[in-house]
C-alpha positions in Angstrom: -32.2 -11.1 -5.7 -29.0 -11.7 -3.4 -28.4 -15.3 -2.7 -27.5 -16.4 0.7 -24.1 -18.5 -0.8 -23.0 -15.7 -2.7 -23.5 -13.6 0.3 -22.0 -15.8 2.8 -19.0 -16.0 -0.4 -18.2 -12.4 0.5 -18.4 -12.9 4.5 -21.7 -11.1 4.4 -24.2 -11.9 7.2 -26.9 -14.3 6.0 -29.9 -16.2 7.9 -28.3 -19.4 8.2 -24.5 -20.9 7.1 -25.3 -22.6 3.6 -24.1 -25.9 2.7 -23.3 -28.3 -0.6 -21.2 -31.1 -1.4 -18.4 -31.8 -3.1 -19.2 -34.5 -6.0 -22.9 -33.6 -5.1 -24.0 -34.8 -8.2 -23.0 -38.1 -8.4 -23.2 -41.9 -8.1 -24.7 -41.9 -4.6 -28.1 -40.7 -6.1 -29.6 -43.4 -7.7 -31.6 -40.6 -10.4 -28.1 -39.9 -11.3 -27.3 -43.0 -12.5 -30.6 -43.1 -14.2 -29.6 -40.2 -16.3 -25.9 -41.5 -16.7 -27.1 -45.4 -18.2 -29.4 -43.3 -20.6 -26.0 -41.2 -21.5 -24.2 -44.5 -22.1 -21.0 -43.1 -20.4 -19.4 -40.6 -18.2 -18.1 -38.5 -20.8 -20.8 -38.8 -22.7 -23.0 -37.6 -19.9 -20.4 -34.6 -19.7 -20.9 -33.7 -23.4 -24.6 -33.3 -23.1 -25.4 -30.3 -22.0 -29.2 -31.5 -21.2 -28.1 -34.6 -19.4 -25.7 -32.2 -17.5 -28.1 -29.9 -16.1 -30.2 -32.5 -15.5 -28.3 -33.9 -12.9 -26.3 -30.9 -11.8 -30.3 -29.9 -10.5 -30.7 -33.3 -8.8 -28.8 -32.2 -5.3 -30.7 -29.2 -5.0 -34.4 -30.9 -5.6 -33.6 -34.7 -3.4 -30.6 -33.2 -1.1 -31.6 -29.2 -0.4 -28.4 -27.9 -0.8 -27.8 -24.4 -1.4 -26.0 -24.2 -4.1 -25.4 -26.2 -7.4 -22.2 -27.4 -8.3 -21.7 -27.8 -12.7 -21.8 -31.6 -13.3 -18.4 -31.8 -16.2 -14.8 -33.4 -15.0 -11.6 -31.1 -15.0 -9.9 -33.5 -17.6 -12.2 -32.4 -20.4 -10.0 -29.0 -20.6 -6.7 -31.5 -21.5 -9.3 -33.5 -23.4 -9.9 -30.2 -25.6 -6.6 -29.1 -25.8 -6.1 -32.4 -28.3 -5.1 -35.5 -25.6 -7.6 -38.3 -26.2 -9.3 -39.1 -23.1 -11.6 -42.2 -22.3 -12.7 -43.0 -18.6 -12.2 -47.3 -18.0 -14.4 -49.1 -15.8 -12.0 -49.6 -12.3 -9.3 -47.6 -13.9 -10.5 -44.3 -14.6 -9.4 -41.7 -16.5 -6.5 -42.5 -19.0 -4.8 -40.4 -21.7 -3.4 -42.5 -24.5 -0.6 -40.2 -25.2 0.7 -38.5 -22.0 3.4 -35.0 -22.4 7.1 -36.4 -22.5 8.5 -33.5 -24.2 8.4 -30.1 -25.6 7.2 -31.4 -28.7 4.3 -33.2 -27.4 3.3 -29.7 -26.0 3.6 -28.0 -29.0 0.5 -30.2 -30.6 -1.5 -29.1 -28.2 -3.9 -26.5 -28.7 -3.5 -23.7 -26.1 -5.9 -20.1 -24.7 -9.0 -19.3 -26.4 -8.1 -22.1 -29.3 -8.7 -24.4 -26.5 -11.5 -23.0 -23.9 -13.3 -22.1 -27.4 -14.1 -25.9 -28.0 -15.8 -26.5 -24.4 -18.8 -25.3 -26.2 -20.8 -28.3 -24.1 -20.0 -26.8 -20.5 -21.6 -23.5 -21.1 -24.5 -24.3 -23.0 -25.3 -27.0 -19.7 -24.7 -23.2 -17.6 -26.9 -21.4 -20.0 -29.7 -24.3 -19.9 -28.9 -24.2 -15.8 -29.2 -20.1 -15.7 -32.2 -19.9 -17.3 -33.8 -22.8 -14.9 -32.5 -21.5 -11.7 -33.7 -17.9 -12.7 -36.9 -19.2 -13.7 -37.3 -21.1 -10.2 -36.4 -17.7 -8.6 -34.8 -19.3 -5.7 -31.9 -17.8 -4.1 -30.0 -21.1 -5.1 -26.6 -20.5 -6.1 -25.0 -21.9 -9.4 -20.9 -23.0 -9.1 -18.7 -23.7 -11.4 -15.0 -25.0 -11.6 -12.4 -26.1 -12.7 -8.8 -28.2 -11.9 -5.9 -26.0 -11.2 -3.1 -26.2 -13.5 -0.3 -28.3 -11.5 -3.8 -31.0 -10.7 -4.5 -31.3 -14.4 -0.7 -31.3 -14.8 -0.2 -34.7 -13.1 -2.4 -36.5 -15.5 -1.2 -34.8 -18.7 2.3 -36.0 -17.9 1.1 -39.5 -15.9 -1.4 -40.3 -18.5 -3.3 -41.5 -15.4 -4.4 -41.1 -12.2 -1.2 -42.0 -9.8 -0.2 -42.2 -6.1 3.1 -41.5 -6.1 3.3 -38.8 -9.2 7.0 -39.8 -9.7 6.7 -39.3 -13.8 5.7 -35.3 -13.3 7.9 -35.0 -9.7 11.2 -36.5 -11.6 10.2 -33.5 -14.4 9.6 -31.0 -11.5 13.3 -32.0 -10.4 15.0 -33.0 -13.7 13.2 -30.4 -16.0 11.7 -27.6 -14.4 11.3 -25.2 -17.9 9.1 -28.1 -19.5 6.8 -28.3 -16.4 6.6 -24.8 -16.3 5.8 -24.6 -19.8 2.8 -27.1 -19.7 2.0 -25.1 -16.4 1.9 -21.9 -18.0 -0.4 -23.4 -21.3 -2.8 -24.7 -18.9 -3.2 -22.0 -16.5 -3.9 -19.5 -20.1 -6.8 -22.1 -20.9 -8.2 -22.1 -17.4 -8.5 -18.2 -17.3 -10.6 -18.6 -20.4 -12.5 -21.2 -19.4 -13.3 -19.6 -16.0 -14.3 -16.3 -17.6 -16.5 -18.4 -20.2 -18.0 -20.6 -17.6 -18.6 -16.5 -16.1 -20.1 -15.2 -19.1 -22.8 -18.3 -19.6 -24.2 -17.7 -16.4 -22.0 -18.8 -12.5 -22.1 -17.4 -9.7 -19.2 -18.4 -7.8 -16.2 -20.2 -9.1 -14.1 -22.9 -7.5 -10.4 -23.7 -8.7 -10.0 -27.4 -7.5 -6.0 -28.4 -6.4 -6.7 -31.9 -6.0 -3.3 -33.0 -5.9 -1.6 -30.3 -3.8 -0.5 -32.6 -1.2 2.0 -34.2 -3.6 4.3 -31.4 -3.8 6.7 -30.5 -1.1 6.2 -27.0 0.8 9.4 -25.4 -0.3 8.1 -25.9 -3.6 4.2 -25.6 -4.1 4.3 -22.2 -4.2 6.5 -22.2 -7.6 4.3 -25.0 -8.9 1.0 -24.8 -8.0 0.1 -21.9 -6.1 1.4 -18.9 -8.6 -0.1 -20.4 -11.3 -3.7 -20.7 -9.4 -3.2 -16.8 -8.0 -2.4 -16.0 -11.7 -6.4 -17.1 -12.4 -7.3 -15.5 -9.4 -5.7 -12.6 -10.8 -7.3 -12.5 -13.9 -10.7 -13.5 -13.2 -10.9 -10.5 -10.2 -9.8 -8.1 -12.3 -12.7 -8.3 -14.6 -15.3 -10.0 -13.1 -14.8 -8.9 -9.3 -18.8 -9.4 -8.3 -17.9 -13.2 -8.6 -16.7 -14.9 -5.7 -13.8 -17.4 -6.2 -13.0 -20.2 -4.1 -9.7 -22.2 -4.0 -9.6 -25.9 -2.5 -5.7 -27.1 -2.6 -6.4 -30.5 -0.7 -3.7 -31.9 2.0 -2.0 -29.0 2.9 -1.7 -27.9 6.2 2.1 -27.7 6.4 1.2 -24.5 3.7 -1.4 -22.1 5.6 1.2 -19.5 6.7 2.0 -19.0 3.0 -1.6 -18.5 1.6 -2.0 -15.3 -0.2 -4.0 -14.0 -3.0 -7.4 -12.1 -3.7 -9.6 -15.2 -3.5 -12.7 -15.0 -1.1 -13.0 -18.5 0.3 -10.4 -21.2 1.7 -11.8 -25.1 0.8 -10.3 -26.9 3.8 -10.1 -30.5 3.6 -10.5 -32.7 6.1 -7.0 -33.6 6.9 -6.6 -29.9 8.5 -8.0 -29.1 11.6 -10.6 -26.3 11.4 -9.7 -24.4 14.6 -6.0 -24.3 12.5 -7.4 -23.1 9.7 -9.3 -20.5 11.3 -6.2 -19.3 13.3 -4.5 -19.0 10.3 -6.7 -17.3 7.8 -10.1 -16.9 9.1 -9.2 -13.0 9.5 -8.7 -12.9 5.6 -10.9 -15.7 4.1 -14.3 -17.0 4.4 -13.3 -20.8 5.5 -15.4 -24.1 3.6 -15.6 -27.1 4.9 -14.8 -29.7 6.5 -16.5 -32.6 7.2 -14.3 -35.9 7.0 -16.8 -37.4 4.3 -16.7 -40.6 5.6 -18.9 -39.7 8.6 -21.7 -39.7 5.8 -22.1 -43.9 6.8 -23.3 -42.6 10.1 -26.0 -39.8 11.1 -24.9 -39.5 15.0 -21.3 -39.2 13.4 -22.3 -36.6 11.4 -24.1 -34.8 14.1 -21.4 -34.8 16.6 -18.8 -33.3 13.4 -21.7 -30.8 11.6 -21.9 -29.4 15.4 -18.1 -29.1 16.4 -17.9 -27.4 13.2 -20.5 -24.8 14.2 -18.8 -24.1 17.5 -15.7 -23.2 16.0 -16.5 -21.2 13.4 -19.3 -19.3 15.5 -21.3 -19.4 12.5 -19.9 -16.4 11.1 -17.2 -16.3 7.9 -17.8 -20.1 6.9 -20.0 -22.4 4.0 -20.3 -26.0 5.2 -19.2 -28.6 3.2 -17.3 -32.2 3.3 -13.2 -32.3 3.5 -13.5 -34.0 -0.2 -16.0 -35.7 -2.4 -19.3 -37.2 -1.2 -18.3 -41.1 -1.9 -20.9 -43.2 -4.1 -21.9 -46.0 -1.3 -23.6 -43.2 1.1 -27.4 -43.5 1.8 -29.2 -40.7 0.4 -31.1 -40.1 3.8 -27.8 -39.5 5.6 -26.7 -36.7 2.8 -30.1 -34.9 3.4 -29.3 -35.5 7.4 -26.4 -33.2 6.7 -27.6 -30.7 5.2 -30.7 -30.4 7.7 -28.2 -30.2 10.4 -26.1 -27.6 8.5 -29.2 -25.9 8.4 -30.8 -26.4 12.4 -27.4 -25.3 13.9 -26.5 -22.1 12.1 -29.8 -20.8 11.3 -30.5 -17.0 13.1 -33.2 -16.5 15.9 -35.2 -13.4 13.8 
């Protein structure tokens, strides 16, 4: 059976423009924090495969989205490589022992070795494949992962930061060693795409969370060859599954996207008429609802429809700019989605 989000992936027509969430699964959904207190933590929750599919399910069954997003974090690929991780409470995620040196790379386990010990994420896609199929709805399943300059920063921060000065004075100071962790992570990601593939996704979304923190003369050298190189890798075997790229903050960068990805993720700092302009020809576009409009439904309304009119429903997935935030009523979620749904759907 073709599913509409797969389809709408590959700028196919479909019956209506389908919509999900970023951080869909989450702490606004008071069933997913059910589930977590019963896990005892978030990485816990992330290690059992389950738990994980459990709530990975919850968007699609209280929300209506169209597609499922894997519930997992894009730290537990450091986490495997052999950096301890542990999430604090108002701190978040924190790595005891963050890369300084060559050396300290050199410990780390790197390719297969690493995406080999993920075992957890694609038994949660195996348990989710067989439940979707089961269902035999035309929901989509997603999964992801952090691009390599993204999970860079907090392998060489240790933690999350806001100005990234420890991995930006190695990006100017000592470009090989960068590289190098650059270069160990994007070989883990290709494997850990392709096995996230092989247990059961659809779609695929490389996440460049931090793109915004390196200047445009030089994102291309640190962040966006390394994410084309997945891109690479992952079409050339697998080219039935879509891939979508979200590098968040840049719209200085849009006239130097390339690659042979299917779908832009444009966040909510860039206008979508500029987005459009820029790359509509050559990518479907997602996005990109500022996600603070969530607090109010007229708000959302006025955006979700603004939205529609510029992308003429054709060549576009709805979602938020970023990540659904935790304090957001569930009714206004569902509100977005319905409208997603009432203003793109096809007269028959």
């Amino acid at each position: 059976m073709s599913k509409i989000f797969v389809d709408a992936c590959f700028g196919k027509e479909t019956p209506y423009t389908p919509v999900w969430m970023m951080r869909q699964a989450g702490r606004y959904l008071p069933e997913y924090m059910e589930v977590r207190a019963k896990a005892g933590d978030f990485l816990s929750l992330c290690h059992d495969p389950q738990k994980s599919a459990e709530v990975t399910l919850q968007p699609l069954d209280i929300v209506g989205v169209d597609a499922a997003i894997l519930f997992s974090d894009i730290l537990v690929i450091p986490n495997e490589m052999g950096m301890e991780l542990e999430f604090i409470k108002g701190l978040g995620p924190k790595f005891a022992n963050p890369i300084k040196s060559q050396e300290d790379l050199d410990k780390l386990l790197g390719g297969k070795d690493a995406s080999n010990k993920l075992t957890y994420v694609y038994d949660t896609i195996k348990i989710l494949r067989e439940e979707l199929d089961k269902r035999g709805d035309e929901k989509a399943l997603i999964g992801f992962t952090g691009a390599p300059w993204t999970l860079a920063t907090y392998m060489i921060e240790g933690q999350g930061t806001k100005t990234y000065n420890i991995s930006k004075k190695m990006m100017y100071s000592n470009p090989e060693l960068l590289h190098n962790i650059l270069s160990k992570v994007t070989e883990v990601v290709k494997y850990y795409l392709e096995s996230q593939i092989k247990s059961g996704v659809d779609v695929v979304q490389i996440f460049d969370s931090w793109a915004s923190a390196i200047e445009p003369s030089k994102y291309d050298e640190f962040s966006w060859k390394y994410i084309i190189e997945i891109v690479d890798y992952i079409k050339s075997k697998y080219p039935h599954i879509p891939i979508i790229v979200f590098p968040k903050g840049i719209p200085a960068f849009l006239d130097n996207i390339y690659g042979d990805f299917d779908v832009f993720g444009v966040d909510w700092g860039t206008p979508m008429a500029l987005a459009k302009e820029k790359l509509g020809d050559k990518y479907v576009l997602q996005g990109n609802m500022e996600p603070c409009r969530l607090y109010n439904k007229e708000a959302t309304t006025e955006c979700v429809e603004s939205i529609a009119k510029t992308m003429e429903n054709k060549r576009h997935i709805f979602n938020l700019g970023h990540g659904i935030l935790p304090d957001v009523p569930v009714e206004n979620a569902i509100h977005f989605v319905n409208e997603c749904h009432r203003v793109s759907k096809k007269e028959k």
